[in-house]
Steps between C-alpha positions, in 0.01 A plus 500: 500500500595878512782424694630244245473766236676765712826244552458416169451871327592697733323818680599777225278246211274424776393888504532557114231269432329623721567837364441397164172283582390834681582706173266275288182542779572901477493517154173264434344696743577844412398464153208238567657299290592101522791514331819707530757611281828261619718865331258678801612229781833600406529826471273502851779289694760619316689184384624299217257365303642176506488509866159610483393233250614221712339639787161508246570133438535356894167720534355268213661188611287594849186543287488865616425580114650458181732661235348555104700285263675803377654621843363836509190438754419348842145407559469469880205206578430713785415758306328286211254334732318890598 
């Protein structure tokens, strides 16, 4: 399946979500918190928010966690279940 994602992505998006998913982990953790800041994630990976947004929504579409209805926090499930 990963390779299907890498034709189909590409390596470079491959590694920003990554990045990205790695951002959201760091930032719960350092602050014990379960939720994060999406303005945080991207000042953290340095990218457009758009970019980061959409990378916020594949991590929700993979039931990694879940964006508030205004946009402005992700709530990792990871994080929710400690």
């Amino acid at each position: 399946m990963e390779t299907d994602r890498k034709r189909r992505y590409g390596e470079p998006t491959i590694s920003l979500h990554r990045e990205i998913k790695k951002a959201v982990d760091t930032l719960a953790k350092k602050n014990d918190v379960s939720c994060v800041l999406v303005s945080a994630v991207e000042k953290k990976v340095g990218k457009d928010p758009r970019t980061v947004r959409f990378h916020l929504k594949l991590l929700e579409e993979g039931e990694y966690g879940r964006l508030t209805k205004d946009g402005k926090l992700f709530c990792s499930k990871r994080s929710e279940s400690k």
